[in-house]
Structure formats: C-alpha cells, structure tokens
C-alpha positions as CSV (number, residue, x, y, z in Angstrom):
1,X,0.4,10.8,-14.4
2,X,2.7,13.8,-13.9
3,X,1.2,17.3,-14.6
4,X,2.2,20.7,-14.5
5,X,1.1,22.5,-10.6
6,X,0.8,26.2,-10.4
7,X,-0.2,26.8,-6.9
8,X,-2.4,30.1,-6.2
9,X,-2.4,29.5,-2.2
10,X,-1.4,27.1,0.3
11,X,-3.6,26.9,3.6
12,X,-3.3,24.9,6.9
13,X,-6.9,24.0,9.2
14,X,-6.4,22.7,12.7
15,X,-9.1,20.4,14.0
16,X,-9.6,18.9,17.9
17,X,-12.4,16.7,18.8
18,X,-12.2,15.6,22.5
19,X,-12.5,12.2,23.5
20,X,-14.6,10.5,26.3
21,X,-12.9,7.5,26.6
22,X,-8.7,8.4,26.0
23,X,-6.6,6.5,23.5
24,X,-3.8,4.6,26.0
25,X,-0.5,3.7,24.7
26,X,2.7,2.2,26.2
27,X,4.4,5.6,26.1
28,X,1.4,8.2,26.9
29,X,-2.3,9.0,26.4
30,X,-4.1,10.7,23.9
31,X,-7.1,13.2,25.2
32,X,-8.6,14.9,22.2
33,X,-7.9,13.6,18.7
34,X,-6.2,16.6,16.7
35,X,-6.0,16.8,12.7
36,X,-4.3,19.1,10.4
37,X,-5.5,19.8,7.2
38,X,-3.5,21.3,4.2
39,X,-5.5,22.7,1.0
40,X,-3.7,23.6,-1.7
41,X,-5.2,25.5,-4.5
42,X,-4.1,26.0,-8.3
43,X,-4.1,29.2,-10.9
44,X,-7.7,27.6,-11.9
45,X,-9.3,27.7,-8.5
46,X,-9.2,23.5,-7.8
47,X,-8.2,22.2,-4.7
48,X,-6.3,19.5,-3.3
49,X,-6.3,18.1,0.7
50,X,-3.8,16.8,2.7
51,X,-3.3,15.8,6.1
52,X,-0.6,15.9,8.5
53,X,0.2,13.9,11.1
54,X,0.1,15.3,14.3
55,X,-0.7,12.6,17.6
56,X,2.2,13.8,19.5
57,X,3.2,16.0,21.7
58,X,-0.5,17.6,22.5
59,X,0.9,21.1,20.9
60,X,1.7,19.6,18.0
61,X,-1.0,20.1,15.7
62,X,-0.8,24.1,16.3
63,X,2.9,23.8,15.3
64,X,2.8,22.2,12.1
65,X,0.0,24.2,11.1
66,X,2.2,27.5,11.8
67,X,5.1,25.5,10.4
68,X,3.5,25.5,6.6
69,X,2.1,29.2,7.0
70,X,5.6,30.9,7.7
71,X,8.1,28.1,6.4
72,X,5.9,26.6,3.3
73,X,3.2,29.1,2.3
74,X,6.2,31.4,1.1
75,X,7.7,29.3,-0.6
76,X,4.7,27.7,-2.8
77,X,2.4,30.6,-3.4
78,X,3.1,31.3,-6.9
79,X,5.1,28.8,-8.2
80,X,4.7,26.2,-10.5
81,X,6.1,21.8,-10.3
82,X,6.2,20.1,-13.0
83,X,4.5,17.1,-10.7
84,X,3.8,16.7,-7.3
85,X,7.3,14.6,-6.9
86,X,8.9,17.5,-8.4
87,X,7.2,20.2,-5.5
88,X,8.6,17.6,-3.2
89,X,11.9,17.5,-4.0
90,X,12.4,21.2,-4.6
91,X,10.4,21.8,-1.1
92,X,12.7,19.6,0.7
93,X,15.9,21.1,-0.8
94,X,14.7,24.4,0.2
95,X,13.8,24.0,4.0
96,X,16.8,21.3,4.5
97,X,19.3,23.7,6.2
98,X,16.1,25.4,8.3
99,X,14.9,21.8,9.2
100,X,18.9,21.2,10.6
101,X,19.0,24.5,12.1
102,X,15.3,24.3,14.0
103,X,16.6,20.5,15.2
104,X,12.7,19.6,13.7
105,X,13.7,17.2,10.9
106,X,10.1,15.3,11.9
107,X,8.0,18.1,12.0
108,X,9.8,19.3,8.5
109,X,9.0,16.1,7.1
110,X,5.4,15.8,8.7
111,X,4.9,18.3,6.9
112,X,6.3,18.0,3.8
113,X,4.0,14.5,3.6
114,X,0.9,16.0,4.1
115,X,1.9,18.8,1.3
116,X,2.5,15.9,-1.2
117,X,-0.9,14.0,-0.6
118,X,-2.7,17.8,-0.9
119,X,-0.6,18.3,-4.6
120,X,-1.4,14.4,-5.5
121,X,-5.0,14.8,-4.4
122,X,-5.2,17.9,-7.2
123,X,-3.0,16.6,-9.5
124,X,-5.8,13.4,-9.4
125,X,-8.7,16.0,-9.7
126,X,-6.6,17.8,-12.6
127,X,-6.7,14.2,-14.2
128,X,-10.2,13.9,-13.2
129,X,-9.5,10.6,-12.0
130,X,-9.7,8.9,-8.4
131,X,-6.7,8.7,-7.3
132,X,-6.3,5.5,-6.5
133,X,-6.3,5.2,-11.1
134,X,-4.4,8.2,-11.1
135,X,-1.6,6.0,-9.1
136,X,-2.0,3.4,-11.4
137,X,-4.3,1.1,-9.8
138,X,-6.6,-1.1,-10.9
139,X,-9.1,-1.5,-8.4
140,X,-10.6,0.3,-5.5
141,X,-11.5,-2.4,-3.1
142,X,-9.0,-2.9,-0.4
143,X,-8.6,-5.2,2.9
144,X,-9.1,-3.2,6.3
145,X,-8.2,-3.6,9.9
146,X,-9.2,-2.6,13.4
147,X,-6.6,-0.8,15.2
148,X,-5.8,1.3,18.2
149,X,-7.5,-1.8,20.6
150,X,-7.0,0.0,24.3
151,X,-5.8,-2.4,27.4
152,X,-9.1,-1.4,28.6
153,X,-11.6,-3.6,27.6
154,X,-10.6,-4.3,24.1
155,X,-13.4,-6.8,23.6
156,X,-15.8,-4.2,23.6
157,X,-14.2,-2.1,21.2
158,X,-13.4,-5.9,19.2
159,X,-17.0,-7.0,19.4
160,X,-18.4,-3.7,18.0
161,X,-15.8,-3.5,14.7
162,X,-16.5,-7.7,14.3
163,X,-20.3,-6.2,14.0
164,X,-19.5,-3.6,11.3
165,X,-17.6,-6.3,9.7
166,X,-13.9,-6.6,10.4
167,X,-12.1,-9.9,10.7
168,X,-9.1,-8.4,11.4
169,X,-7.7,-7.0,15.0
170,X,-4.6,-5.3,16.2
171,X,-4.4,-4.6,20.0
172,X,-1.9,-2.3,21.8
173,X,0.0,-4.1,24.6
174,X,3.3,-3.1,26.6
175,X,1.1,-2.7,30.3
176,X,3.0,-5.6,32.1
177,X,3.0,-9.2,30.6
178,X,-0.2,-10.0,32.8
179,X,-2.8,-7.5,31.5
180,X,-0.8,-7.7,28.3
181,X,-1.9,-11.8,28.1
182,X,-5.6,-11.8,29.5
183,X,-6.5,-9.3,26.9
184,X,-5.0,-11.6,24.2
185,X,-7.2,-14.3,25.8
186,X,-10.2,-12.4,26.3
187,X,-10.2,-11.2,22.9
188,X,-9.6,-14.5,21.5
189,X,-12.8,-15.8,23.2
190,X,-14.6,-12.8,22.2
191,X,-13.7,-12.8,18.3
192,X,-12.8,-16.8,17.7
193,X,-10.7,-18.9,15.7
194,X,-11.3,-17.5,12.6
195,X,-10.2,-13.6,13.6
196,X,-7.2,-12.4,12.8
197,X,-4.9,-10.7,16.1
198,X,-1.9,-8.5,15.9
199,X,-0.1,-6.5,18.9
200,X,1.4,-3.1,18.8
201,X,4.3,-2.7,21.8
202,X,5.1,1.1,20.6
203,X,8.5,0.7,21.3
204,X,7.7,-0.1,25.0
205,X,10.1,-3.3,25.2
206,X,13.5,-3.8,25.7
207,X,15.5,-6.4,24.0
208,X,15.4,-8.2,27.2
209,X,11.6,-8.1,28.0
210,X,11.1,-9.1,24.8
211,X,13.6,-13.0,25.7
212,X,11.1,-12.8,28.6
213,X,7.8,-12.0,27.2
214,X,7.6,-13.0,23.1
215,X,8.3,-16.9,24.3
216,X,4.7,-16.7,25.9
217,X,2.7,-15.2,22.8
218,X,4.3,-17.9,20.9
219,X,0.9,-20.1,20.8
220,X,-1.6,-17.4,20.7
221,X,-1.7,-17.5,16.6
222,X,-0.5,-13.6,16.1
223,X,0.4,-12.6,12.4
224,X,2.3,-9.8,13.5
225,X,4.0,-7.7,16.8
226,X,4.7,-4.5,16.1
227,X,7.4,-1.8,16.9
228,X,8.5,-4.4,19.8
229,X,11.9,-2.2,19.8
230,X,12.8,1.9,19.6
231,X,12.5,2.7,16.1
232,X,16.1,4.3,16.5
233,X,17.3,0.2,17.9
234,X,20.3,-1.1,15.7
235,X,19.4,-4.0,13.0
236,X,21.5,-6.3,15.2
237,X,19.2,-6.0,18.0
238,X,16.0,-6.0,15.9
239,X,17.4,-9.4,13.9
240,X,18.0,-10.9,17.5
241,X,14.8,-10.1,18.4
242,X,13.3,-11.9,14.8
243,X,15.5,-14.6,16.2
244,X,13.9,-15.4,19.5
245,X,9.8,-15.9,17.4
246,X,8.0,-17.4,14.7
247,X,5.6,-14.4,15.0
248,X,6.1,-12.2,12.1
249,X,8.1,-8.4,13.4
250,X,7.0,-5.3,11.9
251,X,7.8,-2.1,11.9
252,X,8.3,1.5,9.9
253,X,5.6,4.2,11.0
254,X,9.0,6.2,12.9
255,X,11.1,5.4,10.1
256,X,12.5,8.4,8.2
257,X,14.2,8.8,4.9
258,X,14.7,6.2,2.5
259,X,17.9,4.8,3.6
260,X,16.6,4.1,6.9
261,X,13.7,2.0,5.2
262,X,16.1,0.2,2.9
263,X,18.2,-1.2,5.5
264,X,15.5,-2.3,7.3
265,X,14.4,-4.2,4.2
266,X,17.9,-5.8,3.7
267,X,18.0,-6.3,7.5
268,X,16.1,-9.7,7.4
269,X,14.4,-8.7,10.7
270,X,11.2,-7.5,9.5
271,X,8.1,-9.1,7.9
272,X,5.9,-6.4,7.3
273,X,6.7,-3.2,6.7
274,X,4.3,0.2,7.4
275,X,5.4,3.7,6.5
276,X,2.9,6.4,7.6
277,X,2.3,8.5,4.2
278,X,1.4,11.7,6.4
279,X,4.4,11.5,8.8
280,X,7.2,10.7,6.3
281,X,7.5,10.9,2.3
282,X,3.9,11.4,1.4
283,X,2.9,9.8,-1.4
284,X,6.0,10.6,-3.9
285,X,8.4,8.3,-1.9
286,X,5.7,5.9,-0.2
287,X,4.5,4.6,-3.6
288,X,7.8,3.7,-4.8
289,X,8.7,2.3,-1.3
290,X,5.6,0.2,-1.4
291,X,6.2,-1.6,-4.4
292,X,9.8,-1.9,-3.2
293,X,8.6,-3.8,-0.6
294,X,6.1,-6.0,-1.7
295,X,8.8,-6.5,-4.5
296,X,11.5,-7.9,-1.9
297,X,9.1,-10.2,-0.8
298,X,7.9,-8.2,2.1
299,X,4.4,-7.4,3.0
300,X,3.3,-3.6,2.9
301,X,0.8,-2.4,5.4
302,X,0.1,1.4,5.4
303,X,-0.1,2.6,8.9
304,X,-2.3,5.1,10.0
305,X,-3.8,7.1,12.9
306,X,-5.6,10.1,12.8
307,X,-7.8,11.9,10.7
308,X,-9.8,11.5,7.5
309,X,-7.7,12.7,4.7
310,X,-4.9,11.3,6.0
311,X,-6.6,7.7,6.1
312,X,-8.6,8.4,2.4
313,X,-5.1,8.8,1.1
314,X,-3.3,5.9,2.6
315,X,-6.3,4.0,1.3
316,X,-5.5,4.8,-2.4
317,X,-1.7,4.1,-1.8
318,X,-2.6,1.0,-0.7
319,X,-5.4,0.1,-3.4
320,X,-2.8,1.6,-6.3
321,X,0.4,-0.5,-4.8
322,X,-1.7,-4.1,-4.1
323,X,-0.2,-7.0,-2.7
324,X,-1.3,-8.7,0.7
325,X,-1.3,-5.4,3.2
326,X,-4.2,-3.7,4.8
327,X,-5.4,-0.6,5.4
328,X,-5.1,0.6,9.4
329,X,-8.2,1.8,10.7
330,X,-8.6,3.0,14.1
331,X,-11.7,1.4,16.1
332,X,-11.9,4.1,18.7
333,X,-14.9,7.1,17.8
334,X,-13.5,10.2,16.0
335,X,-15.6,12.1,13.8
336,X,-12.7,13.8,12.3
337,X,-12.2,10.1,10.7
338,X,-16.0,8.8,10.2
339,X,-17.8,11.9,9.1
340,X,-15.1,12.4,6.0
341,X,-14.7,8.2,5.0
342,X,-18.0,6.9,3.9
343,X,-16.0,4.0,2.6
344,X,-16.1,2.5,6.0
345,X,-20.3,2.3,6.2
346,X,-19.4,-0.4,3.6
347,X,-16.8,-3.4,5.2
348,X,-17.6,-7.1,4.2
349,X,-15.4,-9.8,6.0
350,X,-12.6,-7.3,6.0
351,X,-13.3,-5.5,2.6
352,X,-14.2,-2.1,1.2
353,X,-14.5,0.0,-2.1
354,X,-12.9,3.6,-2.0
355,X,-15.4,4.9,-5.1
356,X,-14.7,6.7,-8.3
357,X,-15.2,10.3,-7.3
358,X,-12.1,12.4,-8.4
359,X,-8.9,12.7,-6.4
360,X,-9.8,11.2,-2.7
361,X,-13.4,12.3,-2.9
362,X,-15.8,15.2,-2.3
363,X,-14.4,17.3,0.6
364,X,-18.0,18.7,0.8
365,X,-17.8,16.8,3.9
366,X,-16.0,19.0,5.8
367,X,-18.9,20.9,6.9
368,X,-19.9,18.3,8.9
369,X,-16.9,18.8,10.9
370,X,-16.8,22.1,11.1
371,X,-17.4,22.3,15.0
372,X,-14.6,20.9,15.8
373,X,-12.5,23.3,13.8
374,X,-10.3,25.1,15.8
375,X,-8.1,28.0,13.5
376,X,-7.1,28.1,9.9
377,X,-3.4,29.3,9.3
C-alpha cells in the first residue's frame, strides 16, 4: 500500500456557492457553502485531491488556502515520502513550532488533513486502484445518512432525502426545548416508525440543560445525540451526562490529536465515535483510529460537512474500515457536493456503491463547478 511520493507542485482552489435557504446551527449560520481544494501533483504529472475543511469562521476558507501556499507549498514542492503517512509525519514536525507560534493548531491541522487525503488519493491512482481497495477494503457499498436537518421545517428537507432513498435522519436541535421537541414530533410523523432519528446539539447544552432536557427525548426512539457538551468538556462531565440517558452520546468531529480521541474511548461516555478526516489526521491517523474504535467495541461514524472531495474520501475511509457506521451526508443543496458525488444518484434503503474508478474518482467533474470557483493559491 505504501509507495514512494515525489511531489512536483502543491496547489490550493477556493470555492463559494451561496445558499438561498442558510444552514442554522446552535452556535451561528452558515450563508454560502465554501470548499477548499488541494491538488497535489507527482514528478510524472498524476494528481491527487484533497479537501479541507473550512465551515467556520466565514474567512476561513481564504485562510487555509493561503496557509498551504506560504507554509506547505515550500515545504513539499520537490520532495519525495516514502508514503503518504510518512509526508504526514514529516509535515507536522516541520510546521509544529509555527503552528504554536501562529496560536492556529486547528487551521495547521485542517490543513495538514486535507494534504493527506490529496497524497492518499495519488498514492491510490499510483496503485491504480480505488481507494477504498487501496485501504484495504473489500467492498464499495456503504450505509448513508441525512444530515444538517435545519429547525426550520426539517420535514421538508426529511421528506425529500426519504424520496431519494434514505432511511436514516440526523436533525440539528439546541433552539429552546420547545421548537427542539415539535420538530422531533413532526419529523416522526413525516418519516414513520421505521426511520431512523439522530440529534446534533453542537455543543449548545450545558450539563445542566441537558438533567433538564435529555429526560424528555427519552421516549422518542433516538440512536444517537450528538456533541450535547463543548468538545473541550472534561470526561467527568461527559460520563455524567451518559449517566442521566439510554440514548446513545456521540461525539469527535472537534477532537484533535490522538490522545484526545483515546481518552474519549476509554472514557465510557461515548457510543459512537466521528472524527472528521478533513479537519483532523486525514486519512493516515483516521484509518487506524477507525478500526481502533470499532475494535473497542465502539461504533465509527465518519463525520462530514462540506464539499465533494472531502465527502468521496470519508466514503472510502468508511467502506475500507467497515463495521456498523455511516457515512454523513448533508441534505441541504450544494453543488460543490452533488455535482462531484455521483455515488449519491444511487441510495437504496440507506445504501450506495462508491465505483471502481482509481483513487476517489474522475475529477473531470470539476468543470462543472467551475462557476463557483473563486481563486487558486
């Protein structure tokens, strides 16, 4: 699987595609949906693409993008890894002090994820394998779920994913216990029985409103709440909060490093675990820490929310790892998504097949997109 990497150039491709209808969440609102793309090329002229994540603050996108021109570029134009892990580890040696110094250990890392997917993207098209294989999976069909369900309305959003064949539903709650309970209720009715729910609080609750609140979702058949607590919440509270439900806690898209993760796995608090490949640890830590947690007995479920690379590549961590975890999909239009994953034209009662093209696929796709392109670094 490992292979040797001489990278020729290292480019960065900012993306904004506004939205009609804004993405709400318990701690702000989303108005266009940004993306950053990272190509990285080899002596032989192949290309690998990464993405990385960018949501937050609104600027952000712009700065990570200059981020691997002046701080990354340098570093990896002309050198050779023997494997993407390899680029990973020397990269991160190299830009610790700077990453201390700046006070922008998240955007460091950010970026430093989206760099790995890019170099195991290549290193899959070196292989001329898809990548899920190249991982060491041994099929490309994977579960799927509807995510990013506004207060707004979710039904509508619901109704129109149940169509395209979902089964599966995650809706983001933290607007006061009232709106936060009707749309639980209107999107039971609207989905039935049979539909899976899950809630996302974004770290919008205390440890008291959740004594006050998680008592009354008790009945309402939920297989997970997510991020009910600040990511940065000690493991006492977050076990006291595991004690006061049956619903199963989850957590780990604002995790960092793999210490954080691990006691969070010996914690006992969590069910389901979710690092976000493009935000922390790419896919040289997250494949290791996925079968670390489906190996303690833990369910992994990649999270994701932006573009399409980003989302491709979580869906071949996912198909390469197994176990009972699904891939996040957000329900809300973005063509930066859609227009690169023709994977999701395909979901069957919460199913879809990734494909055999090489790598994470054709990025020939990218042309449709190119309107919303906004500067290349």
């Amino acid at each position: 699987m490992n292979n040797t990497i001489s990278i020729r150039d290292i480019e960065a491709f900012v993306y904004r595609c506004p939205l009609e209808n804004p993405v709400e969440t318990s701690f702000g609102i989303m108005k266009d949906r940004p993306m950053v793309l990272v190509r990285v090329m080899d002596e032989e002229g192949r290309c690998g693409w990464g993405e990385i994540w960018c949501n937050f603050p609104i600027v952000g996108a712009e700065h990570r993008a200059k981020l691997v021109e002046s701080v990354f570029r340098p570093l990896m134009a002309g050198a050779s890894y023997k494997s993407p892990t390899h680029a990973f580890s020397v990269l991160e040696a190299k830009t610790q002090v700077l990453a201390l110094q700046s006070a922008e250990p998240g955007p460091f890392a950010q970026c430093l994820a989206g760099i790995d997917l890019a170099l195991w993207d290549l290193s899959a098209r070196q292989a001329e394998l898809p990548l899920w294989r190249h991982l060491g999976g041994t099929s490309d069909r994977i579960p799927v779920y509807a995510s990013g369900l506004n207060p707004t309305n979710p039904e509508r959003l619901a109704t129109e994913m149940a169509d395209n064949g979902y089964n599966r539903f995650k809706l983001k709650i933290g607007f006061g216990l009232s709106r936060d309970l009707d749309n639980l209720s209107i999107l039971r009715e609207s989905l039935g029985e049979s539909a899976d729910l899950m809630v996302d609080v974004n770290q919008g609750w205390t440890l008291e409103q959740a004594r006050e609140q998680l008592p009354l979702m008790e009945s309402l058949d939920l297989k997970w709440i997510e991020e009910p607590l600040l990511c940065t919440a000690s493991w006492l509270e977050w076990r006291e909060l595991a004690s006061l439900t049956d619903i199963p806690v989850a957590a780990g898209e604002n995790l960092m490093g793999i210490d954080r993760f691990q006691a969070g796995i010996d914690s006992g608090a969590l069910s389901i675990i979710q690092p976000d490949a493009a935000k922390w640890g790419g896919i040289s830590h997250c494949l290791p820490l996925a079968k670390l947690i489906n190996y303690s007995g833990l369910k992994y479920f990649p999270h994701y929310l932006g573009g399409g690379v980003g989302l491709l590549a979580s869906g071949h961590l996912l198909a390469a790892v197994g176990g009972d975890g699904a891939l996040e999909v957000d329900s809300n239009p973005n063509p930066l998504r859609s227009e690169l994953c023709d994977f999701l034209n395909n979901v069957d009662q919460g199913y879809t097949s990734l494909g055999n093209e090489f790598g994470i696929g054709s990025m020939e796709k990218l042309e449709r997109i190119e309107p919303y392109l906004v500067r290349s670094f």
